[in-house]
PDB file as gemmi writes it, atoms N, CA and C in Angstrom:
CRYST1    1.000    1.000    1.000  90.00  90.00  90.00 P 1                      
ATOM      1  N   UNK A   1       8.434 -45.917   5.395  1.00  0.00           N  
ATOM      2  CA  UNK A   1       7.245 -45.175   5.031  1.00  0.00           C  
ATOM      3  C   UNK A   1       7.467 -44.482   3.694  1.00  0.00           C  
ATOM      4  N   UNK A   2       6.455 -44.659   2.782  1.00  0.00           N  
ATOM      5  CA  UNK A   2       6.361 -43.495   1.522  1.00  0.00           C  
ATOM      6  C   UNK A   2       5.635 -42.739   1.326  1.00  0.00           C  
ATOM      7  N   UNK A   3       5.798 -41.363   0.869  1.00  0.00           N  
ATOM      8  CA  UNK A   3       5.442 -40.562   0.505  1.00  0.00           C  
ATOM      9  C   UNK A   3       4.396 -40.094  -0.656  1.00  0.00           C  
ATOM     10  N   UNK A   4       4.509 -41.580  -1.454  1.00  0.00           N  
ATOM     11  CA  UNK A   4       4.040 -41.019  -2.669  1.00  0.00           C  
ATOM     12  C   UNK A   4       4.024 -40.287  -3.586  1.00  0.00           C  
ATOM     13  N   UNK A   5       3.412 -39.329  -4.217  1.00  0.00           N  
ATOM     14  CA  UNK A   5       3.676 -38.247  -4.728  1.00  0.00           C  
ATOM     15  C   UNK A   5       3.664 -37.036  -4.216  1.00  0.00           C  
ATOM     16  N   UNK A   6       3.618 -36.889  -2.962  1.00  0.00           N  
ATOM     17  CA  UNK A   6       3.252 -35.672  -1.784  1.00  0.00           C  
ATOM     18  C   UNK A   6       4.096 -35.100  -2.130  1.00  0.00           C  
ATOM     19  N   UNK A   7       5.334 -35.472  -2.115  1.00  0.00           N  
ATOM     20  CA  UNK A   7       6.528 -34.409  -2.224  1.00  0.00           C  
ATOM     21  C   UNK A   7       6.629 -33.673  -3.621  1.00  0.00           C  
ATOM     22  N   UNK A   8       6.292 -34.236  -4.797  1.00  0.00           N  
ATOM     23  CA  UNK A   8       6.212 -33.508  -6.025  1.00  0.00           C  
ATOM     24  C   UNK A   8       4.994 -32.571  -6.263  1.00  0.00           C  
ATOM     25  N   UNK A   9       4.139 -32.755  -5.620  1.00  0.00           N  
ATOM     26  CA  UNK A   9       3.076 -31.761  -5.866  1.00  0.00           C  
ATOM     27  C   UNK A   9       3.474 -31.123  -4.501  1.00  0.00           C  
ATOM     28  N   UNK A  10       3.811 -30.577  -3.486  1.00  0.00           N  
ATOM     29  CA  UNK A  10       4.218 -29.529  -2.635  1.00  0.00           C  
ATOM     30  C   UNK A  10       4.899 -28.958  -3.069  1.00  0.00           C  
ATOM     31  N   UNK A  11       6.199 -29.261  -4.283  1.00  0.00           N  
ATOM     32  CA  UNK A  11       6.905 -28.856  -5.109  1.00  0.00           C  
ATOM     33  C   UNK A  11       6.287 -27.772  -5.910  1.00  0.00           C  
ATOM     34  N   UNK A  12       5.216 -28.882  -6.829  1.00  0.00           N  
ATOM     35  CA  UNK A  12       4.542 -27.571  -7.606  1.00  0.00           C  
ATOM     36  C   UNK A  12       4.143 -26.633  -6.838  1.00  0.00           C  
ATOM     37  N   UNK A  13       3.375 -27.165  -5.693  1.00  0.00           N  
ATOM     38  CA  UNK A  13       2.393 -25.824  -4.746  1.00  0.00           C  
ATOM     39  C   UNK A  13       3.212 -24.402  -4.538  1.00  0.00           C  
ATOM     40  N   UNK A  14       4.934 -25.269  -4.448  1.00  0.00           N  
ATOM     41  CA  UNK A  14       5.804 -23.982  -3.868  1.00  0.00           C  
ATOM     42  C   UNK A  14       5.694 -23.325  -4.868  1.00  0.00           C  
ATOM     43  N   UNK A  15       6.187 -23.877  -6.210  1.00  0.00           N  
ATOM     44  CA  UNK A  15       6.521 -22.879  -7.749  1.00  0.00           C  
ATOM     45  C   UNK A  15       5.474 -21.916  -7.712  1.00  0.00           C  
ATOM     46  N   UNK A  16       4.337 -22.533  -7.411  1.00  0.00           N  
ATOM     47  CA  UNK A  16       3.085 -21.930  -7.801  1.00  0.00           C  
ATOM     48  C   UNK A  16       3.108 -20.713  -7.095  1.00  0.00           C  
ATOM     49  N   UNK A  17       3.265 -20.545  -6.095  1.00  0.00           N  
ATOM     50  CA  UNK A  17       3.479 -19.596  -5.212  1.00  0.00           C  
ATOM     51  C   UNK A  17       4.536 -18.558  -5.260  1.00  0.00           C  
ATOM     52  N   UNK A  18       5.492 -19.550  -5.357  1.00  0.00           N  
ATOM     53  CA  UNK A  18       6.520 -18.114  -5.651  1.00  0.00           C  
ATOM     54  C   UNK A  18       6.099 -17.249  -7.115  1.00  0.00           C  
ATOM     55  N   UNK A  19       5.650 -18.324  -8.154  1.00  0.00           N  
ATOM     56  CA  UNK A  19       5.132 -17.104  -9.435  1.00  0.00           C  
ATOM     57  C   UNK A  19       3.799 -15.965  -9.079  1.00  0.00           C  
ATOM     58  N   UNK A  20       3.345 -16.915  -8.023  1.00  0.00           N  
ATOM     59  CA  UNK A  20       2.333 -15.450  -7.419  1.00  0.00           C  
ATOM     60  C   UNK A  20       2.871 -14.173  -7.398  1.00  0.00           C  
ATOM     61  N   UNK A  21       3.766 -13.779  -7.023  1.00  0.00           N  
ATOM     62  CA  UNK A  21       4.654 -12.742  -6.067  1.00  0.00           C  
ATOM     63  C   UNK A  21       4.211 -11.312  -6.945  1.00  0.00           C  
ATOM     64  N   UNK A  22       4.267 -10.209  -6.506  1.00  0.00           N  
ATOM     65  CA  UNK A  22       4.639  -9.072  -7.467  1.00  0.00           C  
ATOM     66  C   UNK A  22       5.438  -9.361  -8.612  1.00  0.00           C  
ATOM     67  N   UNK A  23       4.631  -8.593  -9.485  1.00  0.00           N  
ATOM     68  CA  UNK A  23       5.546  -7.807 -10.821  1.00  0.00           C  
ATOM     69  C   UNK A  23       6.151  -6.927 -10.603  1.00  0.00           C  
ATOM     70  N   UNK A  24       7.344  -7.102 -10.855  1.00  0.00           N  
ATOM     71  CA  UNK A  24       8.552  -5.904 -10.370  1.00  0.00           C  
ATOM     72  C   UNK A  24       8.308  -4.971 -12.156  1.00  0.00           C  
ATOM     73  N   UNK A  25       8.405  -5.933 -12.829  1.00  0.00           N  
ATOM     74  CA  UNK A  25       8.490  -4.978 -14.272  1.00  0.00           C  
ATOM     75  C   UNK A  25       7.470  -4.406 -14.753  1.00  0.00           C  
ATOM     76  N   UNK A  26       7.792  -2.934 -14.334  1.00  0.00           N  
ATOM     77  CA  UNK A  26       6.397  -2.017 -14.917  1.00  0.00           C  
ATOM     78  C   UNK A  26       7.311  -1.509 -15.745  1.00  0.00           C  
ATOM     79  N   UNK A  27       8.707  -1.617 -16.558  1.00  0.00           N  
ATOM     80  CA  UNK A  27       8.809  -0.963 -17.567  1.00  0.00           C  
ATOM     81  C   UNK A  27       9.377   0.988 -17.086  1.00  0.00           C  
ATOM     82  N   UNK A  28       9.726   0.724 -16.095  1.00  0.00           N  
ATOM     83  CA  UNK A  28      10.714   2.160 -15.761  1.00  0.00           C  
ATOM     84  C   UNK A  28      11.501   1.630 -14.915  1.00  0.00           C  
ATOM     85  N   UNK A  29      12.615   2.989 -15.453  1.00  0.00           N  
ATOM     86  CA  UNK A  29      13.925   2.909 -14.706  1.00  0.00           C  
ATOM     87  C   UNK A  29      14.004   2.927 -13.201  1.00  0.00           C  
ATOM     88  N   UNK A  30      15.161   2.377 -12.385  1.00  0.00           N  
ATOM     89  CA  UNK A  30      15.068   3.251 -11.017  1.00  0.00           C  
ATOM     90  C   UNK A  30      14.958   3.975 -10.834  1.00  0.00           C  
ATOM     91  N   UNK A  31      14.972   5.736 -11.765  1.00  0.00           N  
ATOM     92  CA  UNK A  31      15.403   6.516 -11.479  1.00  0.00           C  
ATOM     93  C   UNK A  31      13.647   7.389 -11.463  1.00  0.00           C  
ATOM     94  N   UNK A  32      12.580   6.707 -12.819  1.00  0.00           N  
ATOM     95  CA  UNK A  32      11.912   6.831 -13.261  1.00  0.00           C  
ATOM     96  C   UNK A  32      10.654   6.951 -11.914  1.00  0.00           C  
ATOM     97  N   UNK A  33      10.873   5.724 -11.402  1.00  0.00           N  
ATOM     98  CA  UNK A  33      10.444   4.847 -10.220  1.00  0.00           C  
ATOM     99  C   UNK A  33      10.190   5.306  -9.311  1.00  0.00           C  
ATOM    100  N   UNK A  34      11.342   6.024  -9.119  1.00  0.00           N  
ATOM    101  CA  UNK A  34      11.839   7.038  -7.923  1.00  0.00           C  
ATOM    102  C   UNK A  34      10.564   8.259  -8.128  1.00  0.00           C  
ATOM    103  N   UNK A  35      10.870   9.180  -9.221  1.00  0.00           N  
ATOM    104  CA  UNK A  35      10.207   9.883  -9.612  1.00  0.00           C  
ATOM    105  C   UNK A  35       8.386   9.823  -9.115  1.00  0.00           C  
ATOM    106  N   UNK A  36       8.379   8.724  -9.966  1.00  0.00           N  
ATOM    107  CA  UNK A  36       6.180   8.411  -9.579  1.00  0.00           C  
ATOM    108  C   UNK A  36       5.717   8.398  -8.327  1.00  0.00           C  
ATOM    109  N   UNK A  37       7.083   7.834  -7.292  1.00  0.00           N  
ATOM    110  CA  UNK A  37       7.005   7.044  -6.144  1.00  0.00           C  
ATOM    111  C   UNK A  37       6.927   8.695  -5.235  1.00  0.00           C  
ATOM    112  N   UNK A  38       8.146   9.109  -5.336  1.00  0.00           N  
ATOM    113  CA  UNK A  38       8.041  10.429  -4.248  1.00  0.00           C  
ATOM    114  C   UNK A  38       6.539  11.430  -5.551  1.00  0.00           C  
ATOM    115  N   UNK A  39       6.255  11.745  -6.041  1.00  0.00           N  
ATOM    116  CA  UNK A  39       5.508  12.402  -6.744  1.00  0.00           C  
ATOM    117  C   UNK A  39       3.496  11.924  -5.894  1.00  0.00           C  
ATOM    118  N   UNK A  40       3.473  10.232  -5.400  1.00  0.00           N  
ATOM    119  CA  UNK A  40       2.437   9.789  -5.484  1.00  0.00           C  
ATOM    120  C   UNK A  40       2.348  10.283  -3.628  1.00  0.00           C  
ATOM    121  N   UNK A  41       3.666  10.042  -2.858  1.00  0.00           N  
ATOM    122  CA  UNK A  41       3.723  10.918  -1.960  1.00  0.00           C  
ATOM    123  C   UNK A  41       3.708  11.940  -1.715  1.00  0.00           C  
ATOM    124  N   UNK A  42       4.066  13.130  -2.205  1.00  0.00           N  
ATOM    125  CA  UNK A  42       3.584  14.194  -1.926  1.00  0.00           C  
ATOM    126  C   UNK A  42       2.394  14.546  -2.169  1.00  0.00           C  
ATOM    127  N   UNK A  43       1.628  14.030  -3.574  1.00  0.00           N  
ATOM    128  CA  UNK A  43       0.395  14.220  -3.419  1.00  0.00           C  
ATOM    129  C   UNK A  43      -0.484  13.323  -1.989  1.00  0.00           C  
ATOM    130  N   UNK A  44      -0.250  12.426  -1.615  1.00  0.00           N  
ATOM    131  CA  UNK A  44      -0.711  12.240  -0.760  1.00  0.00           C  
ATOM    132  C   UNK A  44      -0.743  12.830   0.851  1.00  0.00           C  
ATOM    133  N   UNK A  45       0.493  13.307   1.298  1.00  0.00           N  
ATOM    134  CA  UNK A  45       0.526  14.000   2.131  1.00  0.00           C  
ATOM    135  C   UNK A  45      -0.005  15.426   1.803  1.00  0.00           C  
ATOM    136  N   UNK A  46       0.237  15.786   0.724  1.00  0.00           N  
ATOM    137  CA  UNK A  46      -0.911  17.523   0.597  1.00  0.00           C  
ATOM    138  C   UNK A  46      -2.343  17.349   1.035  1.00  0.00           C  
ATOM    139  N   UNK A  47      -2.629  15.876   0.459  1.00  0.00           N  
ATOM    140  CA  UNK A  47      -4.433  15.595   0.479  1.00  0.00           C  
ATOM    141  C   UNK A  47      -4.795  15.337   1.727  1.00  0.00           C  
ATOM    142  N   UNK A  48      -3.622  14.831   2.690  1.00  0.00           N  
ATOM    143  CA  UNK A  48      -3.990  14.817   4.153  1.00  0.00           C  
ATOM    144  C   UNK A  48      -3.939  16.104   4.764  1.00  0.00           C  
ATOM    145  N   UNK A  49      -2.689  17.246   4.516  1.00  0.00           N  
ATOM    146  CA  UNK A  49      -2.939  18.282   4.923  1.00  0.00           C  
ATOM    147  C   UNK A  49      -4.234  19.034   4.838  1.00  0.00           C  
ATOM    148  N   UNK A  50      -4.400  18.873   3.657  1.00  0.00           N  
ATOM    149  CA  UNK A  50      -5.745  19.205   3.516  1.00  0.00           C  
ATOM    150  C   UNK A  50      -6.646  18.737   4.115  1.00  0.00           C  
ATOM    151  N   UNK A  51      -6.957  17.676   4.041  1.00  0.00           N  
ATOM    152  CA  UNK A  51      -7.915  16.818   5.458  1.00  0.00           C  
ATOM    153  C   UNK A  51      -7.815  17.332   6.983  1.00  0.00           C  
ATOM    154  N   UNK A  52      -6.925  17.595   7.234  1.00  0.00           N  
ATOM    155  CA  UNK A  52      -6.487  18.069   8.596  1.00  0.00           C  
ATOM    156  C   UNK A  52      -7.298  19.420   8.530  1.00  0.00           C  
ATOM    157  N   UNK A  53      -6.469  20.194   7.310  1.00  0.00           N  
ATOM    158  CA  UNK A  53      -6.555  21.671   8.345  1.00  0.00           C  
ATOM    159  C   UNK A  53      -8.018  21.973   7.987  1.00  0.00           C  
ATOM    160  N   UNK A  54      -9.476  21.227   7.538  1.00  0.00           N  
ATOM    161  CA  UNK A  54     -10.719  21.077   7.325  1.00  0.00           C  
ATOM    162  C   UNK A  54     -11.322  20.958   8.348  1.00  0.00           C  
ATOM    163  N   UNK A  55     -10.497  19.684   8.623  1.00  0.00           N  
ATOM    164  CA  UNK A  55     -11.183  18.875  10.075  1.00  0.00           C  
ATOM    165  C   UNK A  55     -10.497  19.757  11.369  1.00  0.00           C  
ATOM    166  N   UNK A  56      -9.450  20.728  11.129  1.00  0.00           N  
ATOM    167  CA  UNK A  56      -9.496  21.621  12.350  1.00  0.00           C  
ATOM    168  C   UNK A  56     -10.506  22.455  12.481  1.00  0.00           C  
ATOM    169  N   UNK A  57     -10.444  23.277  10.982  1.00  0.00           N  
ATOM    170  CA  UNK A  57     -11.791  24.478  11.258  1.00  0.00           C  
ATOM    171  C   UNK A  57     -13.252  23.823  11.743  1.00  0.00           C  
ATOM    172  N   UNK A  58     -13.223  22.563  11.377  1.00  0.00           N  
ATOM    173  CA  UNK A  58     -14.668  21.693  12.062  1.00  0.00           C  
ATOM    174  C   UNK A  58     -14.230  21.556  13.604  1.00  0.00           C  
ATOM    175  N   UNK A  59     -13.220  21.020  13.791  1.00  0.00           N  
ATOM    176  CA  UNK A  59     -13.510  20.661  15.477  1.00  0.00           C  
ATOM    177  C   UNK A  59     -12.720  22.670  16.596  1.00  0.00           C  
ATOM    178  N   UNK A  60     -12.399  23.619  15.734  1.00  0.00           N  
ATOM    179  CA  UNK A  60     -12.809  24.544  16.500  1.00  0.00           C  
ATOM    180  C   UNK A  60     -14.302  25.642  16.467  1.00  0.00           C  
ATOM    181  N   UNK A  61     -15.031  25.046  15.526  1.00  0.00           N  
ATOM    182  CA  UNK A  61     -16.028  25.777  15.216  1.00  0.00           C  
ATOM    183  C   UNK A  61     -17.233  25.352  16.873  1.00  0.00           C  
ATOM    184  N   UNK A  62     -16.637  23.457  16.968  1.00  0.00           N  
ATOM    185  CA  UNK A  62     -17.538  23.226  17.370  1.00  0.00           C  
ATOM    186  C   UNK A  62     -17.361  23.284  19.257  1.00  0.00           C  
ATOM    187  N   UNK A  63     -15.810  23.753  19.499  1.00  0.00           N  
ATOM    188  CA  UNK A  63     -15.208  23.915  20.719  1.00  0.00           C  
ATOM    189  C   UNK A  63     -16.338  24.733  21.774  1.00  0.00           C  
ATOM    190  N   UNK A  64     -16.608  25.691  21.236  1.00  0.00           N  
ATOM    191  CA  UNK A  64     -17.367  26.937  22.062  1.00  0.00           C  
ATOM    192  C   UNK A  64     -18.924  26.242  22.327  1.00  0.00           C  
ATOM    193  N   UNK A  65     -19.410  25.422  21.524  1.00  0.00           N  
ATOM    194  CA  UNK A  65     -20.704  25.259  21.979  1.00  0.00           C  
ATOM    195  C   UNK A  65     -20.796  23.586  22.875  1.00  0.00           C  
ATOM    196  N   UNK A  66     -21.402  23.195  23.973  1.00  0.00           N  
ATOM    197  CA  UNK A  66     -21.016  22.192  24.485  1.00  0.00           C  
ATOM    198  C   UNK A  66     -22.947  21.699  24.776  1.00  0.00           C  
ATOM    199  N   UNK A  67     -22.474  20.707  24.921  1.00  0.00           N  
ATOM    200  CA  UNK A  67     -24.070  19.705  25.528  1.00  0.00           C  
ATOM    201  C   UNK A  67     -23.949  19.181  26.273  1.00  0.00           C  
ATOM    202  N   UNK A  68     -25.283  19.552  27.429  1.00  0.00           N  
ATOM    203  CA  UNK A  68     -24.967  19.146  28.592  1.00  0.00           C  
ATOM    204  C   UNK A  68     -26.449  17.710  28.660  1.00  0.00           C  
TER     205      UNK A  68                                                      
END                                                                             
């Protein structure tokens, strides 16, 4: 049995694919990296704290009054 050219173009398909992948090079250091990375986290966990302790004063405002 032959294959034909099946096997050289699955070839390309793979290349093709692996050049998909992430860009690792944004042009900073590890150390730099590090920096943006914990920096983009803490802002994010403040903005949830914040979300939270909002959405507490909303769900005890609304504790005391009930529907029957």
């Amino acid at each position: 049995m032959t294959r034909g050219n099946q096997r050289d173009r699955d070839r390309e398909r793979a290349q093709a694919r692996k050049n998909q992948g992430k860009v690792k090079d944004d042009g900073l250091t590890p150390e730099q990296r590090r920096e943006r990375d914990a920096k983009a986290l803490q802002e994010k966990a403040a903005k949830k704290a914040a979300q939270g302790s909002s959405g507490a004063a909303a769900d005890s405002k609304n504790k005391g009054t009930s529907k029957k």
